[in-house]
C-alpha positions in Angstrom: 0.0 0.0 0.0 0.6 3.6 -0.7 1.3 6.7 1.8 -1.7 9.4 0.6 1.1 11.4 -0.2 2.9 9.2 -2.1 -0.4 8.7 -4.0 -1.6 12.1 -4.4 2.3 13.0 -5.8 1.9 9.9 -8.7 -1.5 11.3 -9.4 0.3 15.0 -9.9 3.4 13.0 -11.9 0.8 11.7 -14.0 -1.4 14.5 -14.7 1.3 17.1 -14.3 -1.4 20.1 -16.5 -4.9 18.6 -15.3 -7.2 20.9 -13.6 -7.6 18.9 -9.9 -10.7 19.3 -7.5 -9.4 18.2 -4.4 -12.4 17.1 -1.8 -12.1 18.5 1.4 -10.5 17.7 4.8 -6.8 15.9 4.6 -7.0 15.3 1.2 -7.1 19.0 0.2 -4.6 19.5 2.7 -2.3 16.9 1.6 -2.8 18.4 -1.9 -2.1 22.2 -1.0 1.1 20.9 1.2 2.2 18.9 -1.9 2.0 21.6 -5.1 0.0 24.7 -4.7 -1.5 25.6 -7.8 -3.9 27.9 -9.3 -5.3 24.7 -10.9 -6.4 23.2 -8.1 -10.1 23.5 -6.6 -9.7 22.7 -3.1 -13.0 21.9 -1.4 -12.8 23.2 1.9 -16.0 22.4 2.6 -18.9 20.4 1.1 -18.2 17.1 1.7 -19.1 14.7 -1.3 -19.3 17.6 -3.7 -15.7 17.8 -5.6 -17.3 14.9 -8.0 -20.1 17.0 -8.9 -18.3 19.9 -9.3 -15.3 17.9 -11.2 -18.4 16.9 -13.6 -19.3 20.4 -14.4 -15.6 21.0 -15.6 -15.2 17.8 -17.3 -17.9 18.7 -19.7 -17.1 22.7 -20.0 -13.5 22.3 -20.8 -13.5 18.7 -22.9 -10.1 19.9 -24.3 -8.5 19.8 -20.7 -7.7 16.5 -18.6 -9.8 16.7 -15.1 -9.1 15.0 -12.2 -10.6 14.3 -9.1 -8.5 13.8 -5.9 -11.7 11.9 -3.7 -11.7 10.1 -0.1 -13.7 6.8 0.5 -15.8 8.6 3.0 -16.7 11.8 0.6 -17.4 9.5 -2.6 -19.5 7.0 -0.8 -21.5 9.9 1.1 -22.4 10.9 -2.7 -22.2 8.0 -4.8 -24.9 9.8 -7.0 -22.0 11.9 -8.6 -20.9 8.8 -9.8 -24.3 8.0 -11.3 -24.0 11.2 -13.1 -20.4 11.2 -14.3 -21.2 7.5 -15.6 -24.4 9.2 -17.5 -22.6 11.8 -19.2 -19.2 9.7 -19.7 -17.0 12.6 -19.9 -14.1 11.3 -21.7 -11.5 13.9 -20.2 -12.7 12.5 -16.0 -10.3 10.6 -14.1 -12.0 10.2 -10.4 -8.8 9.0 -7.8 -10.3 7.6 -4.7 -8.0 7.5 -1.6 -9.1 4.8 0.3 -7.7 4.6 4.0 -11.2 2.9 5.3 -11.7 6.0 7.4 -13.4 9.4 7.7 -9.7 10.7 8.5 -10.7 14.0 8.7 -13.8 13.9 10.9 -11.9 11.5 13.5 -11.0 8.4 12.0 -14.5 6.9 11.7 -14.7 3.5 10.0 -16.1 4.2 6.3 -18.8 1.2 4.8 -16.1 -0.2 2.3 -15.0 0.1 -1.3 -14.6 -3.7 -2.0 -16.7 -4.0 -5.5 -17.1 -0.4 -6.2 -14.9 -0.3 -8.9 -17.4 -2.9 -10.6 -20.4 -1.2 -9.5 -18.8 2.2 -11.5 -18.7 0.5 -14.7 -22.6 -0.6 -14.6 -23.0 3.4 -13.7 -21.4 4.0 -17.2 -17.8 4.6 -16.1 -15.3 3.4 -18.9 -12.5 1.9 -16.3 -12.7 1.0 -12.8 -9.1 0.2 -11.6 -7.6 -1.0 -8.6 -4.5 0.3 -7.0 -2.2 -0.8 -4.4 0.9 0.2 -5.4 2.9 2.5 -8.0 3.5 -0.6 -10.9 0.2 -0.6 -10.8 0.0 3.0 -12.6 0.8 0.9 -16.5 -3.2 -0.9 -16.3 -4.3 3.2 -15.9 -1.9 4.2 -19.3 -3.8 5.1 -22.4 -7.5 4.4 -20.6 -10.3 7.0 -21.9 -12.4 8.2 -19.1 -14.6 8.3 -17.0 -11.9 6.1 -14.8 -12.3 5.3 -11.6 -8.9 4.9 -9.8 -9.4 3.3 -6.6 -6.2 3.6 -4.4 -5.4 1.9 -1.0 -3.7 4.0 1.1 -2.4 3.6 4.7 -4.1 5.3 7.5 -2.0 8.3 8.8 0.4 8.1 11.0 2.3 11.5 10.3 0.9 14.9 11.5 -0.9 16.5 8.9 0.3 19.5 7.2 -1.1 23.4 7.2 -4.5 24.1 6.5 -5.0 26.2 2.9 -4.6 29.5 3.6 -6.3 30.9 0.6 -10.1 32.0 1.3 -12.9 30.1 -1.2 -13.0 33.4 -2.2 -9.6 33.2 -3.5 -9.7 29.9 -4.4 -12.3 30.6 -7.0 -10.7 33.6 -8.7 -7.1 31.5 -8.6 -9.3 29.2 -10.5 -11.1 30.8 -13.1 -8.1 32.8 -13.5 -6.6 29.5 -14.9 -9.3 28.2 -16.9 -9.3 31.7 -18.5 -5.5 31.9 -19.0 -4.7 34.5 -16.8 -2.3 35.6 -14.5 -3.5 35.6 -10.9 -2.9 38.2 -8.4 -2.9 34.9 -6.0 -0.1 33.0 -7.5 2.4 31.2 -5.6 4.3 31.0 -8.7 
């Protein structure tokens, strides 16, 4: 198995221009701690929602790879996204789901399980569902035309998590659109 840093990093290696909506708690953390860019969507709220939202993209920028950095807990709580990425099959959606068997963020929470889920994504209308336990794995994921589900085991924590974003959701959102748009933004790290 995978640290979710190690995992989150191979997703970034392998999708080094995708836009990335990040769900919230750890994940976004881990994400923001990893590569700030104005690329990423970080959820710092909404549980459940950076599918939906990773959806809307998907379709309004088909030119552009989108992928969606998910928990077990947030993608089971709204496994209806996955009904509707699977109805719309957006070719350009990769959906990574960290799976640590936990609600991490919320206090370490058992979560109902992932077991068959990358099955149940393909009668949804999903293209791929993939397992993932460790990198060699990444060569199944090569040259696979979404919607993929990515279904990662990752270790449970045992490091202290990293800062919190310090960019506002106001922020966020103008970071963002400033990228889809092409611009420069005035909250750049880089």
């Amino acid at each position: 198995m995978m640290r979710k840093d190690e995992a989150i990093q191979l997703m970034l290696d392998q999708f080094p221009d995708a836009y990335i909506v990040s769900t919230c708690g750890h994940i976004t953390r881990d994400l923001y701690n990893l590569c700030d860019r104005k690329e990423h969507f970080y959820m710092v709220g909404s549980m459940g929602m950076a599918a939906p939202v990773a959806l809307g993209l998907a379709l309004a920028n088909e030119q552009r790879q989108i992928l969606i950095l998910d928990g077990d807990g947030s993608f089971l709580m709204n496994l209806g996204a996955a009904a509707m990425i699977g109805e719309q099959q957006p070719h350009n959606l990769v959906h990574a789901v960290l799976d640590n068997g936990m609600h991490e963020s919320t206090g370490g929470q058992r979560t109902v399980g992932m077991e068959h889920m990358t099955t149940a994504v393909l009668s949804m209308g999903y293209r791929a569902g993939l397992k993932m336990q460790h990198h060699e794995d990444w060569q199944q994921v090569q040259n696979v035309e979404g919607p993929i589900l990515i279904h990662i085991k990752v270790d449970p924590r045992t490091e202290k998590i990293g800062k919190r974003v310090e960019w506002t959701p106001q922020q966020i959102l103008s970071r963002f659109s400033e990228a889809i748009r092409g611009e420069a933004s005035e909250y750049s790290t880089y």
